[in-house]
N, C-alpha and C positions, 0 to 999 in steps of 0.2 A: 240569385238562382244557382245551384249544382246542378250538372250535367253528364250524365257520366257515358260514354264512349268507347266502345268498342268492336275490335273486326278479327276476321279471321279465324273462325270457329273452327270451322272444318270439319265438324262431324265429328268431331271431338267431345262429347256429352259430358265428361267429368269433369272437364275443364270447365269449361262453361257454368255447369251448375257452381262448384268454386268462385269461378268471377263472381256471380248474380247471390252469392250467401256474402259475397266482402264486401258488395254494394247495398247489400241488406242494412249492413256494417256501421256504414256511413249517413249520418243525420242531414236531412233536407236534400236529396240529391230530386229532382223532382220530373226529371225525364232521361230517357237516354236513348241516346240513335247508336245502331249498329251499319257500321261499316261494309258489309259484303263479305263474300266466299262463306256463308253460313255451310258452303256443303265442299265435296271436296277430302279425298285422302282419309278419314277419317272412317267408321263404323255407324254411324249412326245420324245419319242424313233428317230421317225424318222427325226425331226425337227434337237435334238443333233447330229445325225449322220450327216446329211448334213451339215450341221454347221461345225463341224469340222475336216470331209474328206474335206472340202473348203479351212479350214484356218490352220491346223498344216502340218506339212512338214514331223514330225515322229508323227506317232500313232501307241501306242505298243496296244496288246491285254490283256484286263481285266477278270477275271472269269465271268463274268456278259456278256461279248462279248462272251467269250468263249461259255457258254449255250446257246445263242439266236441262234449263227450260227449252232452249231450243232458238236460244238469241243470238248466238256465234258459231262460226266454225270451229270443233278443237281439233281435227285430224291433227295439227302440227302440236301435238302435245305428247311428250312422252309416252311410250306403251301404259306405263303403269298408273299414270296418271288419268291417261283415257280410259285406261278400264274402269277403275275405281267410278268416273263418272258415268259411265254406262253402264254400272249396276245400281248407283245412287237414283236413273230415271227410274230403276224397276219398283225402289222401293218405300217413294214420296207418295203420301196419300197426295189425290189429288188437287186438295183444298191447298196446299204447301204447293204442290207446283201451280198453280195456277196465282199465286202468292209471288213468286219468283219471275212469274212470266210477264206480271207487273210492277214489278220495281222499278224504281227511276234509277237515274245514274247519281243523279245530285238530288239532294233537301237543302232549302236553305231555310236560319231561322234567325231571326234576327239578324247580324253582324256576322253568324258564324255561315262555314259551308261541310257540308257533310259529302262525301265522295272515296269512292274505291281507289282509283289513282289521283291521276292529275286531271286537277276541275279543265283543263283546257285539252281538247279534244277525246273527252270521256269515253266513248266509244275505244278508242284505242285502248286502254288501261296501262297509261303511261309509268314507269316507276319514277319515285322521288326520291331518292335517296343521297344524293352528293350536293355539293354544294353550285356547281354545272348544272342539276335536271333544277334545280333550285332557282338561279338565276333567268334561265329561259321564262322563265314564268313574269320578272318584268315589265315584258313586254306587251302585258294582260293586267297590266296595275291596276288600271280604272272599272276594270271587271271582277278584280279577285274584291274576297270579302277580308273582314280583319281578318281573321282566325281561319283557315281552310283545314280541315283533319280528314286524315286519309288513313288505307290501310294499304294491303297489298304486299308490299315488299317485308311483313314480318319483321322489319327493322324499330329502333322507338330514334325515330332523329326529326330536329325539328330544327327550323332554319329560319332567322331572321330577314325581312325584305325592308332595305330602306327605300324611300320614295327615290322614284327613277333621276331625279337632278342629282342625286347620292349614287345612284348606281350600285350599293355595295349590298353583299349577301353577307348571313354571318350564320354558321352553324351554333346551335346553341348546345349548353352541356347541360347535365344533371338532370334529377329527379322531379323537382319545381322551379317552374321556371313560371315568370311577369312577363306578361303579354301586353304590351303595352301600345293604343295609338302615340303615333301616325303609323306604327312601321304594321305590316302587314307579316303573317306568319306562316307558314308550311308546317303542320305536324304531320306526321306518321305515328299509329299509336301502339303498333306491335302487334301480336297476336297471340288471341286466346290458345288456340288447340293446337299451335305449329310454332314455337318460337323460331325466332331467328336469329339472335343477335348475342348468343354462346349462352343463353338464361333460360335453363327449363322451365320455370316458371312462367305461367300465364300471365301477361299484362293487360293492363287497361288502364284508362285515365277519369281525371276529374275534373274537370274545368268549372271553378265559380265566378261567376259571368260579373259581381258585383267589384270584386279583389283585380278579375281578368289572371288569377293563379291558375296554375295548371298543374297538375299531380302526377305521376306516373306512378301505379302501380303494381308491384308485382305478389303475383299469391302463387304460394304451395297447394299443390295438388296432389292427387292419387297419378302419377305417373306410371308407377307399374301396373296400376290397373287400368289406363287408357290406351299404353302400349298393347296389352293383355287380352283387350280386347278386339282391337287391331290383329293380334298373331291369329285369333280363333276365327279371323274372317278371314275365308278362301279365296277371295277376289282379290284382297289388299296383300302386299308385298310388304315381307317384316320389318326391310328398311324404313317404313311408315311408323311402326312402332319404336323402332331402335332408336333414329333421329328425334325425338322424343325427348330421351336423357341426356342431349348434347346442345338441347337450341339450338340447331341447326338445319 
């Protein structure tokens, strides 16, 4: 089975459609769970949500979902960021928020685990990014799944976990990488509408569950027209569009 995976929309609409035309692309892919922050910084809140309550099969909850439905405090979020989500409440039909107000933190499905941060104290939305937030995890061996994939932190890194009598972590490199038991895995699988990791381009991945391969992919997109559409909404700050052609 193909799987295909991905997080961090943001209300980012062009992007999005992009990823789900490359997934089109791709032969046998036969479900895919999204990751969370469907909303968030972006222009177009409602558009992402319906989009993909349509097309993923799992959809875990994001912090950025998490504030729009009314599941956390954001007061400690940046001005611009809190704005942006308190015009996203105004403008979710309500089938979408109500969509968001139940989402789980985790899907598991088989072997794998789906989640916005780190599967271990969800609620927090822990970032995973170093090979330190990587380790702590450990201590949770007999509860992590093979595979755990995450978003959040917009990064694409993914970190090797030997069995605790090994103790050792290992970050892993490139584009496809073997996911192999016994050892247990941490991805991060980047983000669609907000990259992070200096690569304007959108990512997503693919996991074929029979090989245990894992794909990273990145697609071209209309950036200046998702920036573009970003500049012509009064609520959002240009830097939302600018950060755009920098993956950053």
């Amino acid at each position: 089975m193909k799987i295909g995976i991905y997080s961090d929309v943001h209300a980012n609409y062009v992007a999005l459609t992009g990823v789900l035309k490359r997934y089109e692309s791709i032969e046998g892919i036969e479900l895919f769970a999204c990751l969370g922050d469907v909303v968030g910084y972006g222009p177009a809140p409602d558009k992402c949500c319906e989009t993909v309550r349509n097309h993923a099969r799992f959809t875990v909850l994001g912090n950025h979902d998490a504030a729009v439905a009314g599941r956390m405090d954001y007061d400690y979020y940046y001005p611009a960021a809190r704005n942006a989500l308190d015009h996203h409440k105004t403008l979710l039909a309500d089938a979408n928020i109500r969509w968001l107000q139940n989402l789980p933190y985790e899907e598991k499905f088989e072997n794998l685990c789906f989640s916005h941060g780190s599967p271990v104290n969800q609620g927090a939305f822990e970032y995973v990014f170093t090979e330190e937030h990587a380790l702590s995890h450990l201590a949770h061996w007999d509860t992590l799944s093979h595979i755990t994939f995450m978003g959040h932190s917009h990064l694409t890194k993914s970190f090797r976990l030997n069995p605790p009598d090994d103790g050792k972590v290992e970050e892993l490199k490139g584009t496809v990488l073997h996911l192999d038991p016994p050892a247990k895995y941490l991805v991060t699988v980047g983000s669609v509408g907000q990259p992070r990791d200096n690569d304007s381009r959108a990512c997503c991945v693919v996991l074929d569950t029979k090989t245990n391969v894992l794909e990273f992919l990145r697609i071209d997109y209309d950036v200046y027209e998702a920036a573009e559409s970003i500049w012509n909404c009064d609520y959002l700050v240009p830097d939302f569009g600018k950060r755009l052609f920098l993956g950053v």
